[in-house]
C-alpha angles and dihedrals in degrees: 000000000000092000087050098058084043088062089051102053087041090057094042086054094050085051095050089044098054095033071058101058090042093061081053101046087050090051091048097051090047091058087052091055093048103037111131116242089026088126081058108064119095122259092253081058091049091045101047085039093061091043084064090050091053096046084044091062102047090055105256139149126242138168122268092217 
């Protein structure tokens, strides 16, 4: 019985973990949107921007550089 609370609590941390990171990731895509000069950026910016996005949503890594 004990391990199997254990399990529980370890999954609920992982959820609020991630749940976490989601908040963030929407933050963070919000600022994006509304970022001043983003009408400005080039279509090579646009384009690599919304291939972030769409790593972003399946769920992929990729470099902050």
């Amino acid at each position: 019985m004990r391990a199997n609370e254990l399990l529980i609590m370890q999954e609920n941390a992982i959820l609020e973990h991630l749940q976490r990171i989601e908040k963030q990731l929407e933050v963070i895509n919000s600022k994006l949107d509304n970022f001043m000069g983003f009408e400005e950026l080039s279509e090579e910016e646009l384009k690599e921007l919304d291939e972030i996005e769409a790593e972003m949503e399946k769920g992929e890594k990729f470099p902050l550089e």
